[in-house]
SEDOSE-149366 format. One record per atom (N, C-alpha, C): x, y, z. Coordinates in steps of 0.02 Angstrom, whole numbers, plus 50000, padded with zeros to 5 digits. Layout:
! residues N
XYZ/...
This chain:
! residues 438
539454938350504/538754939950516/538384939750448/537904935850455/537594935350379/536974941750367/536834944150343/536294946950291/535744944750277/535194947350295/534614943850274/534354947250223/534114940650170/533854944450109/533274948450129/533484954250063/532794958950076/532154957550083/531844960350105/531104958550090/530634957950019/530474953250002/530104955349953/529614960649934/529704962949887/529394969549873/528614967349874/528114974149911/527604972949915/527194974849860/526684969749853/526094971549805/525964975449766/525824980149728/525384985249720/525084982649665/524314985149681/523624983249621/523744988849584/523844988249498/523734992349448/523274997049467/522935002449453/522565004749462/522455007649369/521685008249369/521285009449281/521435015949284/521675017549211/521775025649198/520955027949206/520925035249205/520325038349188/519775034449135/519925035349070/519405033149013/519125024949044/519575021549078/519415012449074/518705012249133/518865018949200/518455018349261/517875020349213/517685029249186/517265029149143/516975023449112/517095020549076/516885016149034/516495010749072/517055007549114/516695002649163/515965006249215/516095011749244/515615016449252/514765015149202/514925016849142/514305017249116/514365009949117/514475003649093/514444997049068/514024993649148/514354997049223/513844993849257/513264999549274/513225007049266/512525007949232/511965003649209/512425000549143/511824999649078/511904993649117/512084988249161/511914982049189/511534982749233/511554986549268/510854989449321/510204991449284/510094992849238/509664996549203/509154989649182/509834985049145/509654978449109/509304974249180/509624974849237/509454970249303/508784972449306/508944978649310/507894983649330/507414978449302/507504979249242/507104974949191/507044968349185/507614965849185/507264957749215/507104956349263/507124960849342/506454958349386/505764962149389/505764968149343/505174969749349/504454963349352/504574957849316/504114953149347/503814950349402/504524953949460/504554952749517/504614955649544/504704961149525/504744967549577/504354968949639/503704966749612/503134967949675/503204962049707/503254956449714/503404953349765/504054956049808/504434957049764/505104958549816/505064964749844/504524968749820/504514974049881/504154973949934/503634967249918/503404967049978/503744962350019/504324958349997/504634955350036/505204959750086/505414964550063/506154965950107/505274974850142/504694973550131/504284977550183/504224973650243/504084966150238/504084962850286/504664963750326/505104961850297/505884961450326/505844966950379/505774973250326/505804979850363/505474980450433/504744977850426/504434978050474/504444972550542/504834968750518/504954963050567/505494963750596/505774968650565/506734967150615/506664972350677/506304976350686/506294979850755/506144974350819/505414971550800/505154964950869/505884960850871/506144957850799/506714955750810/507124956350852/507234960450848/508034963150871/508014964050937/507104967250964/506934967751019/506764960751066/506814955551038/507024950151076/507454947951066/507834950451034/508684948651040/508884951451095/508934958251097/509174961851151/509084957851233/508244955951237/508024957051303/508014949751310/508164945851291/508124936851308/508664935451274/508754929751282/509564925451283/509334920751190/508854923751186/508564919251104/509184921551065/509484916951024/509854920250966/509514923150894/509704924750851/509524930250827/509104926150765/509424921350754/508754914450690/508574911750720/508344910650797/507964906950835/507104913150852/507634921250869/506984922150863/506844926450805/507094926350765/506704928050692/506294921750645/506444914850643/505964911150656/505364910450705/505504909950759/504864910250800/504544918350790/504854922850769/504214929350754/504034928050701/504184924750662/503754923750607/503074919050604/503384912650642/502784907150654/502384913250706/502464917450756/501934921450766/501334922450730/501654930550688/501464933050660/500824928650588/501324922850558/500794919750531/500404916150556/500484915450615/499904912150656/499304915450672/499504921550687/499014928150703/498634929050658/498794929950592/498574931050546/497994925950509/498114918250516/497744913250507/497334915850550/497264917050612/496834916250664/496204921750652/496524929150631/496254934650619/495794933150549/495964929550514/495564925150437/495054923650461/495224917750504/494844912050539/494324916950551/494334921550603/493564927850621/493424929950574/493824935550531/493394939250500/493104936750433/493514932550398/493284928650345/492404930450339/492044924550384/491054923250382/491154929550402/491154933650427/490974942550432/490884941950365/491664942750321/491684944850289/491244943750230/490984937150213/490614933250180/489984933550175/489774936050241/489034936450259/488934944350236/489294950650239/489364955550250/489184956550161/489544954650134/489594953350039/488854952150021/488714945450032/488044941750015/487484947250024/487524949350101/486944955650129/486994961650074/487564962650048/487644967950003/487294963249919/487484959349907/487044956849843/486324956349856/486124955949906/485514953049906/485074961449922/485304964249943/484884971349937/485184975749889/485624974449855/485584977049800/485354974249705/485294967649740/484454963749686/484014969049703/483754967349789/483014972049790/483134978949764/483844980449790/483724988449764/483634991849688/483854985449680/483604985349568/483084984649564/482654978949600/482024977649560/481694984049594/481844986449633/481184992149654/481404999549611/482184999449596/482275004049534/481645002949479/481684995449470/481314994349400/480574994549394/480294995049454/479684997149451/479585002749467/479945008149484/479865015049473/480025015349429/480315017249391/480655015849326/480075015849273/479735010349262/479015007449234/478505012649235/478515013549309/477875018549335/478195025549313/478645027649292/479065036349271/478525038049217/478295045349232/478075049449205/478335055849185/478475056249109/478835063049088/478885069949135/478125069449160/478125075049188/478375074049281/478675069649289/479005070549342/479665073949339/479975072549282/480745074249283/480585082249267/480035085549279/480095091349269/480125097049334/480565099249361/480805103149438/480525109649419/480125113149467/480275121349476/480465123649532/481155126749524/481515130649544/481865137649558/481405140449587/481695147649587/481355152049510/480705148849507/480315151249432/480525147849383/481095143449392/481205140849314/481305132949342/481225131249237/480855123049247/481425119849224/481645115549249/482365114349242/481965104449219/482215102549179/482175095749144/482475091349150/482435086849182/483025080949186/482775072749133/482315073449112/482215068849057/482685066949038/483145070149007/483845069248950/484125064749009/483875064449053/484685062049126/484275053449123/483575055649127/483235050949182/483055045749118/482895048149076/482685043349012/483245036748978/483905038248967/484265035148968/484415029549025/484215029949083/484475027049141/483745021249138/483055025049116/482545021349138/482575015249069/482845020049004/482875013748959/483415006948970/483995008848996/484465003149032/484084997649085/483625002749113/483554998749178/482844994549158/482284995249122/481624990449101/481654993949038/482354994348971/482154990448899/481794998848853/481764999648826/481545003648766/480835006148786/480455010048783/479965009448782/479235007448748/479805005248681/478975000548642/478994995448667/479554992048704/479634984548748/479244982948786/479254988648834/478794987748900/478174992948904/478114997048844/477624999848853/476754995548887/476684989548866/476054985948876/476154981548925/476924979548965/477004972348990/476994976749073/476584974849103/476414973749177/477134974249228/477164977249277/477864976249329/477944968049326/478564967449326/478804959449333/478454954649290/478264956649239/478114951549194/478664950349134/478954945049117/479114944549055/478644941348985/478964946548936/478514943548882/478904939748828/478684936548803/479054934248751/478614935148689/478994936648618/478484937448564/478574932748519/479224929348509/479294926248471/479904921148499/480194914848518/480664911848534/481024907748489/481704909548488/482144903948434/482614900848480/482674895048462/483064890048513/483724890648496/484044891348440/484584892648443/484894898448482/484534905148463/484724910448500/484644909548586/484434905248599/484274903948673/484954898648685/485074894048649/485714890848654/486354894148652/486354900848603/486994903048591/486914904848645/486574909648679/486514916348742/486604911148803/486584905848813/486744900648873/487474902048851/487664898048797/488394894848790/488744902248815/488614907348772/489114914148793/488864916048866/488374915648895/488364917048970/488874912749022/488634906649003/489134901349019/489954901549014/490174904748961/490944903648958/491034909448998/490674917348991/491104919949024/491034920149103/490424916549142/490694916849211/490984911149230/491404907449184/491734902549185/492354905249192/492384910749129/493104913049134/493254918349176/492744921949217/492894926249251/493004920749320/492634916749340/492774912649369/493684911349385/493714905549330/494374905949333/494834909849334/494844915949302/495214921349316/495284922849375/494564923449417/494674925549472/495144919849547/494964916549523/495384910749547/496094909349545/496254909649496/496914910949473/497304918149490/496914921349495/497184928049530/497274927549589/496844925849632/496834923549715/497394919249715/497564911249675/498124907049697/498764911249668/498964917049629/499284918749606/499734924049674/499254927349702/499574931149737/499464929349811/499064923049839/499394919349878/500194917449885/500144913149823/500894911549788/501504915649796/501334922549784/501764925949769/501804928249866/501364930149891/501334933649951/501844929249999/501754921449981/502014917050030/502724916650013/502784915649941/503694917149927/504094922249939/503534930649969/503864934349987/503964935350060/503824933450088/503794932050186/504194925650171/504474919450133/505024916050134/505534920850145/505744925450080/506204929950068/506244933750105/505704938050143/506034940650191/506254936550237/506244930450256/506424927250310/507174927950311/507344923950261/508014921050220/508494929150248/508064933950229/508444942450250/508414944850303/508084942350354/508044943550427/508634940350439/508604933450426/509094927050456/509824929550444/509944933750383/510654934350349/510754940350358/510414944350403/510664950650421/511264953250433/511654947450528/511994949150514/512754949250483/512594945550407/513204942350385/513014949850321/512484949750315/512544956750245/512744962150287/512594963250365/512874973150373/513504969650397/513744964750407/514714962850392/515064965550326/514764962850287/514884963950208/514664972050171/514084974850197/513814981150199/514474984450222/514624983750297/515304988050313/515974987850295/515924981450281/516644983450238/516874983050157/516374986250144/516284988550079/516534997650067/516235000750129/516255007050133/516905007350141/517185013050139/517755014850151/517705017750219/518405018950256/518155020050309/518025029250325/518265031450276/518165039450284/517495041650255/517025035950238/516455038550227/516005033150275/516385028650341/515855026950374/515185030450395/515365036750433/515045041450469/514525044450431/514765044750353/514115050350325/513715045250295/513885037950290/513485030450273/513025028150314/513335028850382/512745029950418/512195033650448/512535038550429/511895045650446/511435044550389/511705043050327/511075044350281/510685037550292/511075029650303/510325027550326/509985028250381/510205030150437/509805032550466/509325038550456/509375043150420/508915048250372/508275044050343/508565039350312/508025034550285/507625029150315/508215027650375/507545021350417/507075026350462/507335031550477/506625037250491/506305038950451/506295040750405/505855041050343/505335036050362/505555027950346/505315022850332/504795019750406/505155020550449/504765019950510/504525026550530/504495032450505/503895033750537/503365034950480/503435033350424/502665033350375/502525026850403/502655020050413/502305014450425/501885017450523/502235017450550/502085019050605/501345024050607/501535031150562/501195034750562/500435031450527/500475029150480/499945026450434/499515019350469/500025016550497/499565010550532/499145013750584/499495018650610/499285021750680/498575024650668/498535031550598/498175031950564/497335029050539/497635023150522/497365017150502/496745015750546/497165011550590/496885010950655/496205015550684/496505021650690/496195025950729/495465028250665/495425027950593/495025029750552/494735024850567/494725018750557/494565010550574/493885012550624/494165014150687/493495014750737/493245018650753/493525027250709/493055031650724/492495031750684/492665027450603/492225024550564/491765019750598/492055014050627/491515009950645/491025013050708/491245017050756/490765021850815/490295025550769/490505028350733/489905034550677/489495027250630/489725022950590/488955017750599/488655015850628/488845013550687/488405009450736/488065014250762/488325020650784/487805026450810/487195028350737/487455027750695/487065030250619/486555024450605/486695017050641/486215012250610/486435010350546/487025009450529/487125006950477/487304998750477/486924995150429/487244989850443/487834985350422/488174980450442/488924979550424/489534983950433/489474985750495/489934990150536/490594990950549/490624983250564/491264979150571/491694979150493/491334978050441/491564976650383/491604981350363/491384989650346/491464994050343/492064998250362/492154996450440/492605000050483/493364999150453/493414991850429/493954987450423/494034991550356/493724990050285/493864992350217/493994998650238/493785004350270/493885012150292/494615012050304/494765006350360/495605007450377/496145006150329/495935001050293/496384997650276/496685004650197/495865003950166/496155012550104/496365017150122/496235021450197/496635023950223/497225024850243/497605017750218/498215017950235/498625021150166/498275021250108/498495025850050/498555034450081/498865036450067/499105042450078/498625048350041/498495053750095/498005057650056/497465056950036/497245053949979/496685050149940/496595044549966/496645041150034/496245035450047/495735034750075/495715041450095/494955043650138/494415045950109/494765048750024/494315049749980/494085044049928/494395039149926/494275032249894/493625029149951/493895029850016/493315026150066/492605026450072/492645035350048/491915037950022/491465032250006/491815028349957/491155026749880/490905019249938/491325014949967/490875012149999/490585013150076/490745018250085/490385019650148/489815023650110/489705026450064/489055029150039/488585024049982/488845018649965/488465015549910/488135010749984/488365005750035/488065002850079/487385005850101/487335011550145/486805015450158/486295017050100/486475018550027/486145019549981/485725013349963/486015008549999/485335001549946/485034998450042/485334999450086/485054996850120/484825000950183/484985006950178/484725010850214/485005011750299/484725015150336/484765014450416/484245009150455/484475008150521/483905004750561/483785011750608/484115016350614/483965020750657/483575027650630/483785030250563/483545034550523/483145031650474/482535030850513/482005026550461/481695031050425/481325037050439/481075041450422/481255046950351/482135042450346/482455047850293/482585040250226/482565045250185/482545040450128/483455037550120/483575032650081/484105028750080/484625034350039/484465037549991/484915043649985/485005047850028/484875050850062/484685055850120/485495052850169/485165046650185/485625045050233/486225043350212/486405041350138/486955038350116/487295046550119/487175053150086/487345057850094/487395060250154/487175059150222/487125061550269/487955056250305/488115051750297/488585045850284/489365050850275/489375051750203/489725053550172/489985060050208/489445064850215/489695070950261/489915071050320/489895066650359/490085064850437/490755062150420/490825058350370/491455054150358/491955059650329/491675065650290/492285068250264/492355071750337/492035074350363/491955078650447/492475076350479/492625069650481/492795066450543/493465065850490/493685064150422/494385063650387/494755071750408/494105076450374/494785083550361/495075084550457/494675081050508/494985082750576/495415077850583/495255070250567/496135066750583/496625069350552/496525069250459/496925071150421/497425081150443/497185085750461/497335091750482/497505092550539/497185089950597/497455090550682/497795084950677/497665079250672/497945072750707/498615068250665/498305071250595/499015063550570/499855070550574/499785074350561/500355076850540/500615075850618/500435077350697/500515075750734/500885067950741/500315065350704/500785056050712/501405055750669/501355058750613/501695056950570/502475060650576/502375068550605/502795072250622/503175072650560/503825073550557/504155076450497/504695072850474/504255066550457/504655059250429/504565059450352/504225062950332/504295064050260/504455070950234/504295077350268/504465083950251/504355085850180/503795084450171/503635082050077/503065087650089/502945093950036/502255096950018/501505091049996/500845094850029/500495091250025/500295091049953/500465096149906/500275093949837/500625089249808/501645089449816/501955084349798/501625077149809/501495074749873/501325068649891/500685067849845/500035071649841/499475070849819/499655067349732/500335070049704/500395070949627/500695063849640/501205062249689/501565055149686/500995050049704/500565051849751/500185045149740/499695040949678/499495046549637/499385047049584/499835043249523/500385045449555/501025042949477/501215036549523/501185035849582/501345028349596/500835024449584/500085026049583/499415022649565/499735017049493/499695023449463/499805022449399/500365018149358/501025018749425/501325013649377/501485007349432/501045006149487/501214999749537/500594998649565/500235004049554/499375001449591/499375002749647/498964998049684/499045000149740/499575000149786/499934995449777/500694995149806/501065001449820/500955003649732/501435010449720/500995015149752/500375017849753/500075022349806/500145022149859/500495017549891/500405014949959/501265018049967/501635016449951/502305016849955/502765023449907/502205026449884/502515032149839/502845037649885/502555040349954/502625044649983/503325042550028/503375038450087/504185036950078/504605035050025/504495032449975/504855031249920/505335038449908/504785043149910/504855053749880/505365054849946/505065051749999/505415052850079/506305051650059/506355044950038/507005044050034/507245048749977/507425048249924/507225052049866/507495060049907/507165061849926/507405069849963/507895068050007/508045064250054/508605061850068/509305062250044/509045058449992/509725057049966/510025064549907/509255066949883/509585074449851/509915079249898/509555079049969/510085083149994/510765080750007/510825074750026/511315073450043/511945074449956/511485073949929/511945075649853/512145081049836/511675085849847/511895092149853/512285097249905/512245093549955/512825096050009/513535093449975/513605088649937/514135085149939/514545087849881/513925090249812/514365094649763/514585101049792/514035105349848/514405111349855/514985112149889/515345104249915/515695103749957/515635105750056/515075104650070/514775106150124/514845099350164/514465100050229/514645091650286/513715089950264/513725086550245/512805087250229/512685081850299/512985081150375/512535081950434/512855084550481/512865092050469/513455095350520/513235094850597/512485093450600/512425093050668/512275088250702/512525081250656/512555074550688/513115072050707/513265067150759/513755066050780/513945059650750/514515057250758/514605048050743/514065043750783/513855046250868/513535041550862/512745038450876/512705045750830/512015045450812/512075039750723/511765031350753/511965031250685/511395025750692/511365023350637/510595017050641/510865012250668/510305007250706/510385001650744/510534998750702/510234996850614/510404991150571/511274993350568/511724997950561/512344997750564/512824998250628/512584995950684/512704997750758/512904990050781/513214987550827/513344981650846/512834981250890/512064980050884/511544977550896/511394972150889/511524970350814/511684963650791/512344959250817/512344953150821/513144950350838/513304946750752/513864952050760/514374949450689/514384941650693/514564942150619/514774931850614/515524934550629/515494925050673/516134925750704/516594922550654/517214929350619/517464927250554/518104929950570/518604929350549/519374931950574/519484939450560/518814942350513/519204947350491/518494953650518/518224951150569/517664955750580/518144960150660/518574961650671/518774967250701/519024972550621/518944969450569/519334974550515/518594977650488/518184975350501/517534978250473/517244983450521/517434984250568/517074986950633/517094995850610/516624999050607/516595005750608/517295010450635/517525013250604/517865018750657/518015027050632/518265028350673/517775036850660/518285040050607/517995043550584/518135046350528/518615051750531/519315052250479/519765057150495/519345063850476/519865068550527/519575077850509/519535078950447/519945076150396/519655078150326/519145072750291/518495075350253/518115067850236/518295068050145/518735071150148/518745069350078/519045062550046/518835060649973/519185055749956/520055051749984/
């Protein structure tokens, strides 16, 4: 009877003493740190690329589920949607939008030149108020504003409303003052131009990218899962799910928001006689989608419109009157969405104090603009997330004792169909032993 040779001895991978993991530890630190920094050029596109993503993979998925479409058949066709919609929505509001602008230059010429003939016609002793027995002076206020607006007063002391005078003319100085008028609405021009094709540019390479991340979904949560280990499937997926609630319900909440400021704004002009209603309503929603302070940003043009062009319905009240009368209905109608209605929409997808958020939109202003105002408040959302979940985990606690396995996000759920690869039964979730430790 023969003997079969032994088996060859199996494998084992070295494993790095202590000091080598350390080391390697900080070294891909400081390579993350270094990565930060070379896309900060790009950062803002790519966040608004994987926002799209974000926001597109629910319809996704939801015609995945309910029709026989495969999953890059219809994440292509929601996209040719969506940018179709969007051309179309251009296509209207664009001449609104255009006409809406122009109406605003053109009464606020008139509303200068009729500054400038009051202005002309100002008498010292107007800026003088009595009030309550005392004479309160606004000269110091009004004098500065009237010299900006018609010139010094030995200038125009003798020259007639709308006359120009000339006392003396040099042709060169008339040549230089062309040439420098000339370059710079040349260069603001182009600037401004270049800014528009710039973030076209950029907007369209980022709806590519999200495409490319819709399409490869589900080959990254293949690779996503079996990366994890499997004794930390369960608490991998609770925390993103922690965070795609976060994330869907500030978008949800804020569009919803949005929306609803949108036409309670545009009902309170059209009842007020204001004109450019439509265009109004729209800029109201859209700053409103900033958190906190977008209702207080909305102010300045829902009160500067009324100020140069007045009401058709409140004729009787002067164009300040009503621009203030504007402003107070609008904060009226914010502190009741903002206090009864959004925390209702928004419910407790961020669990963030209202001063925290007020201070983050501020520090996201500041270092992303509007982007970062817009996105500071789930940003803080996740952010608390993940500290609790950090701090359950040093005190040695279950940081979701009252979630189950399978409560877990759809993006890690076989919602998606795996690529069909030999080794995707080894990737597949499975539940986690009674102890979760290492």
């Amino acid at each position: 009877m023969t003997t079969l040779p032994p088996p060859p001895p199996k494998y084992e991978s070295p494993t790095w003493d202590r000091p080598t993991r350390l080391l390697v530890t900080v070294l891909l630190i400081v390579a993350g740190i270094y990565a930060v920094t070379l896309l900060a050029p790009v950062f803002q596109m790519l966040t608004i690329a994987f926002i799209i993503a974000f926001l597109m993979y629910a319809p996704a998925r939801f015609i995945t589920r309910h029709t026989p479409i495969p999953w890059a058949l219809a994440v292509a066709s929601l996209y040719l949607l969506v940018i179709g919609l969007v051309f179309f929505i251009l296509l209207i509001f664009v001449p609104a939008l255009v006409r809406g602008v122009n109406s605003l230059i053109i009464s606020g010429q008139e509303s200068y030149t009729r500054l400038q003939v009051e202005m002309r016609a100002y008498q010292p002793e107007q800026g003088i108020i009595d009030f309550m027995g005392n004479r309160i002076d606004f000269n110091p206020v009004i004098e500065p504003i009237r010299n900006f607006v018609v010139g010094t007063p030995d200038a125009v002391e003798d020259a007639p409303p709308n006359v120009l005078q000339f006392e003396s003319v040099n042709l060169q100085q008339i040549i230089n003052s062309f040439v420098n008028v000339a370059g710079a609405v040349t260069n603001t021009v182009t600037s401004t131009i270049g800014s528009i094709a710039g973030f076209l540019s950029s907007f369209l390479l980022a709806i590519f990218i999200s495409l490319l991340v819709l399409i490869d979904l589900p080959n990254n949560r293949a690779a996503f899962q079996k990366w994890i280990p499997p004794a930390y499937h369960r608490e991998v997926m609770l925390l993103v799910r922690r965070v795609v609630i976060v994330w869907n319900g500030f978008f949800r909440g804020q569009v919803l928001i949005g929306i609803f400021v949108g036409l309670i704004t545009y009902a309170q002009l059209v009842i007020m006689g204001i004109s450019n209603a439509e265009l109004l309503a729209i800029i109201t929603g859209l700053i409103s989608l900033i958190p906190t302070i977008g209702g207080v940003i909305a102010l300045i043009p829902l009160g500067l419109v009324p100020l140069l062009q007045g009401s058709s319905v409140m004729t009787t009240l002067s164009n300040a009157t009503v621009a203030l009368l504007v402003v107070l209905v609008s904060i009226i109608i914010n502190q009741i969405i903002w206090n009864l209605l959004a925390p209702k929409i928004l419910g407790d997808a961020l669990e963030l104090p209202l001063p925290v958020i007020i201070v983050g939109v501020f520090i996201g202003a500041a270092v992303g603009g509007v982007l970062g105002a817009f996105l500071v408040a789930p940003a803080m959302g996740t952010i608390r997330v993940l500290l609790v979940y950090t701090l359950n985990k040093l005190a040695g606690r279950d940081p979701f004792p009252e979630d189950e396995e399978e409560n877990v996000p759809a993006i890690l759920t076989a919602e998606l169909p795996l690529p069909t690869t030999p080794n995707t039964q080894e990737i597949t979730p499975v539940a986690a032993p009674a102890s979760h430790g290492t």
